[in-house]
PATI-853045 format. One line per field, with one value per residue (C-alpha): residue number from 1; residue in one letter; x, y, z. Coordinates in Angstrom, 1 decimal, decimal comma. Layout:
<sites>
k: [NUM ...] $
r: [A ...] $
c1: [X ...] $
c2: [Y ...] $
c3: [Z ...] $
</sites>
This chain:
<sites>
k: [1 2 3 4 5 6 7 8 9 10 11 12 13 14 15 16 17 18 19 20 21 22 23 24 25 26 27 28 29 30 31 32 33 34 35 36 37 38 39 40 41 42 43 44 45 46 47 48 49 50 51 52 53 54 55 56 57 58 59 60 61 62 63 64 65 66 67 68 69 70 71 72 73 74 75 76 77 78 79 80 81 82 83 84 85 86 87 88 89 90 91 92 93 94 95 96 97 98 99 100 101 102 103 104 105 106 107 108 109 110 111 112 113 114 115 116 117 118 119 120 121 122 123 124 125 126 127 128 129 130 131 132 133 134 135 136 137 138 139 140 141 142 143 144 145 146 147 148 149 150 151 152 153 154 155 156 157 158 159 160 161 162 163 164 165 166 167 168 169 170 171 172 173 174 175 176 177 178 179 180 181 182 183 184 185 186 187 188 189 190 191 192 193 194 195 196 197 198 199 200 201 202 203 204 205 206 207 208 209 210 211 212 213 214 215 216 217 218 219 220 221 222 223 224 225 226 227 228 229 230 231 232 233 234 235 236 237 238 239 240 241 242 243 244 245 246 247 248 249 250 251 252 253 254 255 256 257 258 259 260 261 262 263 264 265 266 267 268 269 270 271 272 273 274 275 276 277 278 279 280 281 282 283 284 285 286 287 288 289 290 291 292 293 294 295 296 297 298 299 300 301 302 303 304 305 306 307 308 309 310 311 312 313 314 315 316 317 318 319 320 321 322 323 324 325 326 327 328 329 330 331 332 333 334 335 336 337 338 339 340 341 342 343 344 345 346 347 348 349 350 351 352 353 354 355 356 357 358 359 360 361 362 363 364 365 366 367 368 369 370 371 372 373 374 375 376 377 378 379 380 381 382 383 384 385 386 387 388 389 390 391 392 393 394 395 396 397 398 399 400 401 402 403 404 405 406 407 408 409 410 411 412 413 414 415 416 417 418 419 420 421 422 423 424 425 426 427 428 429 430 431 432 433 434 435 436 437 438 439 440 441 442 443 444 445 446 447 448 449 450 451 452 453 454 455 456 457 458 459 460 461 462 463 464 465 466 467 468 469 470 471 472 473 474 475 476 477 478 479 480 481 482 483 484 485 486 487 488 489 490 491 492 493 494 495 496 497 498 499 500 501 502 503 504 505 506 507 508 509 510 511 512 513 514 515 516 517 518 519 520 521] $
r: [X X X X X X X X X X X X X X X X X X X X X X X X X X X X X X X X X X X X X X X X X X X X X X X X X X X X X X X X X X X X X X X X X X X X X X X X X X X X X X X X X X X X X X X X X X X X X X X X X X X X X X X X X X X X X X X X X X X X X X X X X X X X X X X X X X X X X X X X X X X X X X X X X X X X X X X X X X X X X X X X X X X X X X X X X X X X X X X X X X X X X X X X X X X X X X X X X X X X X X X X X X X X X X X X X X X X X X X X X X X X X X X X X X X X X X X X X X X X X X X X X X X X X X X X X X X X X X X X X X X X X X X X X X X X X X X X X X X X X X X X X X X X X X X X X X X X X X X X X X X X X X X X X X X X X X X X X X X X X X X X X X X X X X X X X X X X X X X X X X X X X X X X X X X X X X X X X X X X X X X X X X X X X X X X X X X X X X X X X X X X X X X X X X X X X X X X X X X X X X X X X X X X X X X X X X X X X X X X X X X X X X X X X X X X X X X X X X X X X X X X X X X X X X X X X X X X X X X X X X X X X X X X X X X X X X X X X X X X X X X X X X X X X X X X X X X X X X X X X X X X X X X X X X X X X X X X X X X X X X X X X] $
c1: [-10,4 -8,0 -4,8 -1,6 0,7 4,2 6,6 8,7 11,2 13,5 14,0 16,5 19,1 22,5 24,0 26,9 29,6 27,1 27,7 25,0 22,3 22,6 19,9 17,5 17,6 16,9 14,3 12,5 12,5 12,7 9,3 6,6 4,0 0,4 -1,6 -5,4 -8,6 -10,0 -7,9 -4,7 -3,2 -2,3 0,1 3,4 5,4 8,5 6,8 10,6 12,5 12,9 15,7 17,6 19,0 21,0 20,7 16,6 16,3 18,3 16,4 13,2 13,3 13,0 10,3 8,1 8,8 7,3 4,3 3,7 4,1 1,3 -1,2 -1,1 -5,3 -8,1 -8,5 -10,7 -14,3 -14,7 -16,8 -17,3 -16,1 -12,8 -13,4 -12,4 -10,4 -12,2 -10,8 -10,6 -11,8 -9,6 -10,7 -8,9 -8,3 -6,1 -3,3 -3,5 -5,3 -6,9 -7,1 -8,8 -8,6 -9,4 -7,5 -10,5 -11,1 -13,8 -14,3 -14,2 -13,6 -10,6 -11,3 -14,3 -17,0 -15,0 -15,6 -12,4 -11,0 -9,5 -8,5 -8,5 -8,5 -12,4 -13,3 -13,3 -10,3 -8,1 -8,2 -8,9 -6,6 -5,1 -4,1 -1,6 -0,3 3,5 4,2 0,4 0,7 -1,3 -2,6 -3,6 -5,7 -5,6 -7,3 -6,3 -9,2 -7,2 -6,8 -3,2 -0,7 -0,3 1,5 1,0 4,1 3,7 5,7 8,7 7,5 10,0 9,0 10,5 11,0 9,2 6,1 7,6 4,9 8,0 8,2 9,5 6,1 3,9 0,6 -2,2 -5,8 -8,4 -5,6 -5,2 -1,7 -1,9 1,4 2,0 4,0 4,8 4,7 8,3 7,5 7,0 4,6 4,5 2,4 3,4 1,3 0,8 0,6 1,6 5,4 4,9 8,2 7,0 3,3 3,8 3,4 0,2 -1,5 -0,1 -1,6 -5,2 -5,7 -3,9 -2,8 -3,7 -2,3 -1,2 -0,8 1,0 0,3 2,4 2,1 4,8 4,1 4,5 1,6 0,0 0,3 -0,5 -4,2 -5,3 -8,6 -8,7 -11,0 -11,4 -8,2 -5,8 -6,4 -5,1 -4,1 -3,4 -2,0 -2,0 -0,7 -1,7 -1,9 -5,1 -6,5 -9,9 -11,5 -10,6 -7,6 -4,9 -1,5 1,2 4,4 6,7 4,3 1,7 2,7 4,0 0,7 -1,0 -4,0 -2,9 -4,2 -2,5 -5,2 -4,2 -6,2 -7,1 -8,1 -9,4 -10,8 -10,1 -9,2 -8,0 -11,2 -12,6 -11,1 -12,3 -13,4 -12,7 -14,2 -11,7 -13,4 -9,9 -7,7 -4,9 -5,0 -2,8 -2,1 -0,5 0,7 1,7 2,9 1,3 2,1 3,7 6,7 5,9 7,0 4,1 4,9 2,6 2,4 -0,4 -2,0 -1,0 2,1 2,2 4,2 3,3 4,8 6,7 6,7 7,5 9,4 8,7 9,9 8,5 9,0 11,7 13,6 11,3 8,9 9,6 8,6 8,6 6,9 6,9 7,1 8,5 7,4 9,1 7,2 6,0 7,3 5,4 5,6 3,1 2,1 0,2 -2,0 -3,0 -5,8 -7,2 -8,9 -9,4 -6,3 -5,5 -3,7 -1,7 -0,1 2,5 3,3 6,8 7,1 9,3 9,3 8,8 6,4 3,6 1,9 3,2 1,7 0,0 -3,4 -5,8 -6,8 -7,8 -10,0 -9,8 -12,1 -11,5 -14,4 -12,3 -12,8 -10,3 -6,8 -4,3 -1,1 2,3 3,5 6,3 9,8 11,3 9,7 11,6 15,6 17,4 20,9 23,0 24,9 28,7 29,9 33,5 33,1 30,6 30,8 30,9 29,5 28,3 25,2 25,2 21,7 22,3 20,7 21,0 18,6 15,6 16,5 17,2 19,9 21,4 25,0 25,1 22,1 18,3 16,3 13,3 13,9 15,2 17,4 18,8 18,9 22,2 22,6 23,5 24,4 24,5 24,6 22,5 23,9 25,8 26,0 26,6 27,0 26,1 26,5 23,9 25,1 22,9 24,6 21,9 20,2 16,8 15,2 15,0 13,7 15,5 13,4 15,1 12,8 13,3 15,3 14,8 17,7 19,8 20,8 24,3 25,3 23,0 24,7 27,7 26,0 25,2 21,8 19,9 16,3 13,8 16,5 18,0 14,8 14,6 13,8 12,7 12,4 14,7 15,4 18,5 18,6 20,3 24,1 23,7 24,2 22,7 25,1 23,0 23,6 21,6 22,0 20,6 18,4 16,3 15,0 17,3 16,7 18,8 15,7 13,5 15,1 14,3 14,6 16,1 14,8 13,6 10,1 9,9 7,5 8,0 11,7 11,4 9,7 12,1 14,4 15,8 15,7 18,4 18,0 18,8 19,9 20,2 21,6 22,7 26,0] $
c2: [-22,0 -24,5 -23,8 -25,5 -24,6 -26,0 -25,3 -22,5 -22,1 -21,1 -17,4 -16,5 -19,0 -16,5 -17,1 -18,7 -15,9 -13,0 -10,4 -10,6 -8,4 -4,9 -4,0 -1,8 -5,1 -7,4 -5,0 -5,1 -9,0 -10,1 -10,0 -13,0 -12,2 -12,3 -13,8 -13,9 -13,6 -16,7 -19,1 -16,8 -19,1 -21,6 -18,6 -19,6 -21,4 -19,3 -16,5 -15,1 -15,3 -11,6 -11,1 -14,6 -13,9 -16,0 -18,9 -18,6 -18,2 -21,4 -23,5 -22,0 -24,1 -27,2 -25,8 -25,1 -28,7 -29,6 -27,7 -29,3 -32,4 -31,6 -29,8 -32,2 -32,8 -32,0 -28,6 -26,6 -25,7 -21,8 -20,2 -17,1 -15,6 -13,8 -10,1 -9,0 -4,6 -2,8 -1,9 1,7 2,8 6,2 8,6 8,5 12,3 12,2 10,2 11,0 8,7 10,0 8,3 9,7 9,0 10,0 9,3 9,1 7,9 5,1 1,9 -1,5 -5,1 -6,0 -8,1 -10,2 -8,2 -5,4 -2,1 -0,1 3,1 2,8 4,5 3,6 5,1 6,2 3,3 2,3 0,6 -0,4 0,6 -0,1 -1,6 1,0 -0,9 1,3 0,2 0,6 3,9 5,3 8,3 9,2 11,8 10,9 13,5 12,6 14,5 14,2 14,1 12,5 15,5 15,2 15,3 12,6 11,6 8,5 6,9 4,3 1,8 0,0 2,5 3,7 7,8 10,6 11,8 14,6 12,3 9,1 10,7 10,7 12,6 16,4 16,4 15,8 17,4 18,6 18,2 19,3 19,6 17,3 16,7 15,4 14,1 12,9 10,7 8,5 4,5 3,6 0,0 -3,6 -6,0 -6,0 -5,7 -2,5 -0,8 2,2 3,6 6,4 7,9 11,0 11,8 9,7 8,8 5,9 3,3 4,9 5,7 2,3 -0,1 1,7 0,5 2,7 0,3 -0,6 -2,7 -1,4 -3,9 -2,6 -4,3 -4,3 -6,1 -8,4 -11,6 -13,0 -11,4 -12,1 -16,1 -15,4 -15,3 -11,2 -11,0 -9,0 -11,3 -14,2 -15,6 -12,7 -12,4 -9,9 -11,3 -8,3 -10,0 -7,9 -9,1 -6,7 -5,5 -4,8 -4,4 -5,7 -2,7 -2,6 0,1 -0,4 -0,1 1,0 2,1 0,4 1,7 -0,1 -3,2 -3,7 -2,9 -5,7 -7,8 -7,6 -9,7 -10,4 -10,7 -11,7 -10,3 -11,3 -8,2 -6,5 -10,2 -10,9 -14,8 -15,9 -18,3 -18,2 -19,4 -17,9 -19,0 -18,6 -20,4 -20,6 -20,7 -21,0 -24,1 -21,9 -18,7 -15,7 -15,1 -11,4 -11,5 -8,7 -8,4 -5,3 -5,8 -3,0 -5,5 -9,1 -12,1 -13,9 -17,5 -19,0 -22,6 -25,2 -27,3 -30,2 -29,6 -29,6 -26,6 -22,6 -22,0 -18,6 -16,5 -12,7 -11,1 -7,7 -6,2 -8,2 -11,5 -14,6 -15,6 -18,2 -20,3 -21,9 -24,4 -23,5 -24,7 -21,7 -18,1 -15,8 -11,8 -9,5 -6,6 -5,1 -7,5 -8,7 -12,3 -13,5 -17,3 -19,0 -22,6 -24,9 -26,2 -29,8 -30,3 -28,0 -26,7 -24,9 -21,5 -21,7 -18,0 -19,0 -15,8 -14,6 -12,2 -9,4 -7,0 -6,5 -8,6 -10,0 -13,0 -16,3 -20,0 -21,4 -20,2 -21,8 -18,2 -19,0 -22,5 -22,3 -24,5 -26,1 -25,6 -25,0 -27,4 -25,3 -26,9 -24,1 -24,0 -25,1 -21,9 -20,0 -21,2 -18,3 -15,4 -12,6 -11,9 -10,9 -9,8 -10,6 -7,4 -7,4 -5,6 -5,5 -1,9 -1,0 1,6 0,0 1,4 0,4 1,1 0,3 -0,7 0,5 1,4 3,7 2,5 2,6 4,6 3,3 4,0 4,3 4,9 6,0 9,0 8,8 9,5 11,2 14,6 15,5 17,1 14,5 11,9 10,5 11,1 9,4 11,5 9,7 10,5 9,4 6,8 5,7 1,8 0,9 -2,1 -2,0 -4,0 -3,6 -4,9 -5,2 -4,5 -5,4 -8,6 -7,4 -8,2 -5,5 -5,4 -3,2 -1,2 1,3 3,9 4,8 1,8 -2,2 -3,6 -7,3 -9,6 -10,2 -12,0 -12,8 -13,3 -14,6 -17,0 -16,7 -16,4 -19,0 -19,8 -16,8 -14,5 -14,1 -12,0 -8,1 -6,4 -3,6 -4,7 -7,9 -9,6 -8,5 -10,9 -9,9 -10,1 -10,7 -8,8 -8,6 -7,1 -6,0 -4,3 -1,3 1,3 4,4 5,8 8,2 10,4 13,3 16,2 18,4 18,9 16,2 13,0 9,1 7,2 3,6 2,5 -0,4 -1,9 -3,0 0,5 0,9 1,2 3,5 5,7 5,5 6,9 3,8 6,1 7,9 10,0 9,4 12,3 11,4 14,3 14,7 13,3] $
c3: [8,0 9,3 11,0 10,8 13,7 14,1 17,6 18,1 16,4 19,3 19,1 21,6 20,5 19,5 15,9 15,0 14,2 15,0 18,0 20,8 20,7 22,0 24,9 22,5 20,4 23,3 24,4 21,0 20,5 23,8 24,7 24,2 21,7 23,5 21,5 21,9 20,7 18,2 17,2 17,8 20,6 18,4 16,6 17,4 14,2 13,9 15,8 16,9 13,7 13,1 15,2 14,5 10,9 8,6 10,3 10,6 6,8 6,3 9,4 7,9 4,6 6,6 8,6 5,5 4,1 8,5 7,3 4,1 5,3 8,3 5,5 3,1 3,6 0,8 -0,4 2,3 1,7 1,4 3,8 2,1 -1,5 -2,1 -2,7 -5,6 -5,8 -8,0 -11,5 -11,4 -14,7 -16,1 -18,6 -21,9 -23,7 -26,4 -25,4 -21,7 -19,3 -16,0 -12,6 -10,2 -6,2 -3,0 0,1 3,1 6,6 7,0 9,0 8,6 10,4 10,5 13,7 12,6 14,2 15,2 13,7 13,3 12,1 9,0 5,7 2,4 -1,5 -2,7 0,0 3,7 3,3 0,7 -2,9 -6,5 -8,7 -11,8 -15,0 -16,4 -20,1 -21,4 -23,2 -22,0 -20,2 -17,3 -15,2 -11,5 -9,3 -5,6 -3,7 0,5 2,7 5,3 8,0 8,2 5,4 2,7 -0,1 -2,6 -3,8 -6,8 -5,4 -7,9 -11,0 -13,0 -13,0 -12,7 -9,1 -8,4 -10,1 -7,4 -4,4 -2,4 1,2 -0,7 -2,4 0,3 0,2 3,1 4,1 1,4 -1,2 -4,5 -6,3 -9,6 -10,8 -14,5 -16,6 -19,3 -18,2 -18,7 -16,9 -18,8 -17,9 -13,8 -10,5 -8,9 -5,5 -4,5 -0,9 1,7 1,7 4,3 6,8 10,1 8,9 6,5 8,5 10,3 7,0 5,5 8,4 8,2 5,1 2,2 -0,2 -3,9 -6,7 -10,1 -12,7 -15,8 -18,9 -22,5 -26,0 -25,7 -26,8 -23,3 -22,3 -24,9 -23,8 -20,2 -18,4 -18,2 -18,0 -14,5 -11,7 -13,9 -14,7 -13,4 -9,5 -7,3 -3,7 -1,1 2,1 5,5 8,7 10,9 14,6 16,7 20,1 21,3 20,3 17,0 17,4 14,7 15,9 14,1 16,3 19,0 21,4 20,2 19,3 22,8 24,2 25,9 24,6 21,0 17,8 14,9 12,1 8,4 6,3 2,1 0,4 3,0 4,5 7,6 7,0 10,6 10,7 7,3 4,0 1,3 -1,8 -5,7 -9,0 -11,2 -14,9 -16,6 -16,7 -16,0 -13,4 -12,3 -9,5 -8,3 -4,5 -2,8 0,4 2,2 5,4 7,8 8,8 8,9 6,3 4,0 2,6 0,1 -0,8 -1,6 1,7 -0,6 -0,9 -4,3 -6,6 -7,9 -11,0 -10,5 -13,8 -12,1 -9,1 -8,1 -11,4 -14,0 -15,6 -15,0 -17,7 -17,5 -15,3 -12,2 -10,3 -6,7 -3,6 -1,5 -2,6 0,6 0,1 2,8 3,5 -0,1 -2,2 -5,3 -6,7 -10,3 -10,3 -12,6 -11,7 -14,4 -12,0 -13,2 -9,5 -6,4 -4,3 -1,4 -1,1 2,3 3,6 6,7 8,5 10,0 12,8 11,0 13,7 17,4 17,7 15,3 13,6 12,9 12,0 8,7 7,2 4,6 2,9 -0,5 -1,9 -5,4 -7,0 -10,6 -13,2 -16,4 -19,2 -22,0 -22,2 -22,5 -24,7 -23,0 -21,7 -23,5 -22,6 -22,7 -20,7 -20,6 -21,8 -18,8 -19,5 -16,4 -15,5 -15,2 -12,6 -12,8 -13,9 -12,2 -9,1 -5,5 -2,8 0,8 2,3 6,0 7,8 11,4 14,9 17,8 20,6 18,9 16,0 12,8 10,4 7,1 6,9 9,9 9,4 11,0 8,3 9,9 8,3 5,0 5,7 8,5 6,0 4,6 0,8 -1,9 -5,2 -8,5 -12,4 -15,0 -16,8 -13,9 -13,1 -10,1 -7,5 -3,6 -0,8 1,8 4,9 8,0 11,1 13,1 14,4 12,8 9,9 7,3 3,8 1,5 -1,4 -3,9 -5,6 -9,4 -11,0 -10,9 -9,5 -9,6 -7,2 -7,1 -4,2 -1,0 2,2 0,2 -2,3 -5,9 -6,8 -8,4 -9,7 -9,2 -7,3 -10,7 -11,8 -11,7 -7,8 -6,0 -2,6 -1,1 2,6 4,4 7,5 10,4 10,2 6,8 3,3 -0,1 -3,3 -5,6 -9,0 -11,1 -14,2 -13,4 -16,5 -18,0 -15,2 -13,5 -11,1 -8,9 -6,6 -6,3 -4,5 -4,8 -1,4 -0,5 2,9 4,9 4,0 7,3 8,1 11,6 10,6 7,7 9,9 13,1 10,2 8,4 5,3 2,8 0,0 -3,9 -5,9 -9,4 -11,6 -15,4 -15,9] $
</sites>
């Protein structure tokens, strides 16, 4: 695999109109990320931009135009072939479709000839992808053979909450829950993935993740490449932490441990000195990234330079295609691309320390070679209606990402009970605006269970391009702010709770977490 590295990006520098960092800050990005093991010393592009916010994000633009400019080389030969999830099959009865999974302890390589402990759904590590269809309902039987509690939380579906594997329903050892519901969701890539009080980013790093992909008969789809492994390609990117001996680490504690690697992983690859290889048999292929990291940043782009054309966010499909050069996905963020590939290309991840400490530099991960000899149709120039909310009615409120030490935040609360949590109470039917300010110098990623949501305003600016799509899960850089605008429909409970949090996991779990009650009106 060849590796593109860039100097540092000069992580300690203050910014312009924010306050200095407090100690606990200071303490958590002030140390030098020890990089070894193969090929990790030549890790350091932007290695310290977690803790530099807005004005990071803006310097980091001209950084990736640095890297394209360096990679701009002939597509890489693949070394070995990219591993395609699994398509786990369900068993239709009537109009109910069943799932079935097992969450289970394994191992697997992580490091390239490492043997670790890991976790993963009716595997090692990982899991199968679910193809879930508009207005199907389903039935999925999980069974936890974990040894510690679990829950699975479908990650940006719109269910109802005691069905959204949330922490009130988690479930033991030896025990399977079996939520069910009607799939309210259009055409998107969705995961799914641990949500237990304390545990998620344990269970999450060791390798419980899968992709959903939610399919509908809307003439959009219709036009765009589907046919699962062939033309419509999952990409599952993990920048993890591990020790020489394999051991996964998951906590503060851990990731300030000496001796540490910082493999990026391809669906369950490990790609640090290996690109891997796809034959694309179609002119024109999907692509479906997701972001599955524990805390750090993953940029795509082409070694070439050249452009992805962008037709979904998180929550489904643009108005209509871009073309973009780079596609940035915090931690579990989702982003759909499509190539129209007339000779081989390169699939570049860059990686952005998000937390502590982590990876950083530019990867070749994915060759893609061209053998398609169809031509397909223009794509459709309208993708998907997107009705820009107005908000000048709407309900304002202020949700404030904070810190104590250590402990993280959310209007003020640690989230790392239930009942600690702060809560927000809404109605159904509600619509309502928030601004999510980060009072910190970290970088946090903000996801809201149960309802897509708009960008409104991002650290003061309009939106444009792809930020005017529908979201789950967005950047808030340090010192900075995102407004962002929702209705709240169909689904109400004066039990079961949604959550908002930071995607960042180390931070959910250090109690960067509130609670969403959403009641009848």
């Amino acid at each position: 695999m060849t590796h593109t590295s860039e100097p540092a990006s000069g992580e300690n520098r203050d910014v312009k109109g924010n306050h200095r960092k407090s100690t606990a800050e200071k303490r958590e990005h002030g140390q030098d990320i020890a990089l070894r093991g193969k090929g990790l010393h030549r890790r350091k592009f932007l290695g310290g931009m977690a803790g530099t916010g807005i004005a990071a994000v803006a310097a980091a633009g001209g950084a990736f135009a640095l890297l394209n400019d360096a990679a701009k080389n002939k597509a890489s030969a693949a070394d070995s072939t990219l591993v395609i999830p699994d398509l786990l099959e369900g068993t239709t009865s009537g109009s109910t479709t069943t799932f079935t999974l097992e969450a289970k302890t394994g191992t697997a390589e992580v490091l390239s000839g490492v043997t670790s402990d890991t976790m993963g759904y009716n595997q090692s590590f990982l899991g199968p992808t679910m193809k879930w269809t508009n207005g199907d309902t389903v039935l999925l039987n999980i069974t936890n053979s974990l040894g510690a509690d679990t829950t699975v939380h479908f990650h940006g579906a719109h269910v109802p909450a005691k069905m959204d594997g949330g922490p009130q329903v988690a479930f033991s050892d030896g025990t399977t829950w079996s939520p069910t519901f009607t799939v309210d969701d259009d055409a998107k890539t969705l995961w799914y993935h641990p949500h237990a009080l304390g545990t998620t980013a344990k269970q999450a790093v060791h390798g419980l993740a899968g992709m959903i992909i939610v399919e509908d008969d809307s003439t959009t789809s219709a036009d765009l490449p589907s046919d699962y492994g062939v033309d419509d390609v999952p990409l599952i990117f993990q920048c993890l932490a591990v020790d020489s001996a394999g051991d996964i680490k998951y906590d503060l504690t851990g990731y300030l441990s000496s001796g540490l690697s910082y493999p990026v992983l391809l669906n369950g690859t490990n790609v640090d000195s290996t690109t891997l290889g796809f034959t694309a048999t179609k002119t024109r292929t999907r692509f479906r990234a997701l972001n599955a990291s524990p805390s750090d940043i993953i940029t795509i782009q082409r070694s070439d330079g050249g452009t992805l054309t962008q037709i979904s966010s998180d929550q489904g499909y643009l108005a209509e295609a871009a073309e973009v050069t780079t596609i940035r996905l915090v931690a579990g963020a989702r982003a759909e691309f499509v190539m129209d590939l007339t000779a081989d290309a390169t699939l570049q991840a860059v990686i952005t320390t998000g937390w502590v400490r982590g990876g950083s530099g530019t990867y070749d991960v994915l060759a893609v070679t061209a053998s398609g000899t169809d031509t397909p149709d223009d794509l459709p120039s309208t993708l998907n209606t997107i009705d820009r909310y107005d908000t000048s009615d709407f309900t304002a409120r202020t949700i404030t990402l904070g810190q104590s030490g250590t402990t993280m935040l959310i209007n003020g609360s640690a989230g790392t009970s239930m009942s600690s949590m702060a809560m927000i109470s809404t109605t159904l039917g509600s619509k309502e605006i928030w601004t999510i300010k980060n009072s910190t110098q970290l970088e946090h990623s903000f996801h809201l269970h149960d309802v897509p949501y708009q960008l409104i305003a991002i650290n003061g600016d309009t939106p444009t391009g792809v930020q005017l799509g529908w979201y789950d899960t967005y950047e808030v850089v340090g010192g900075g702010s995102i407004q962002i605008a929702m209705e709240f429909t169909d689904y109400a409970d004066d039990t079961y709770m949604y959550m908002l949090h930071c995607h960042l996991l180390q931070h959910e779990d250090e109690g960067m977490m509130a609670a969403l009650m959403v009641t009848e009106s």
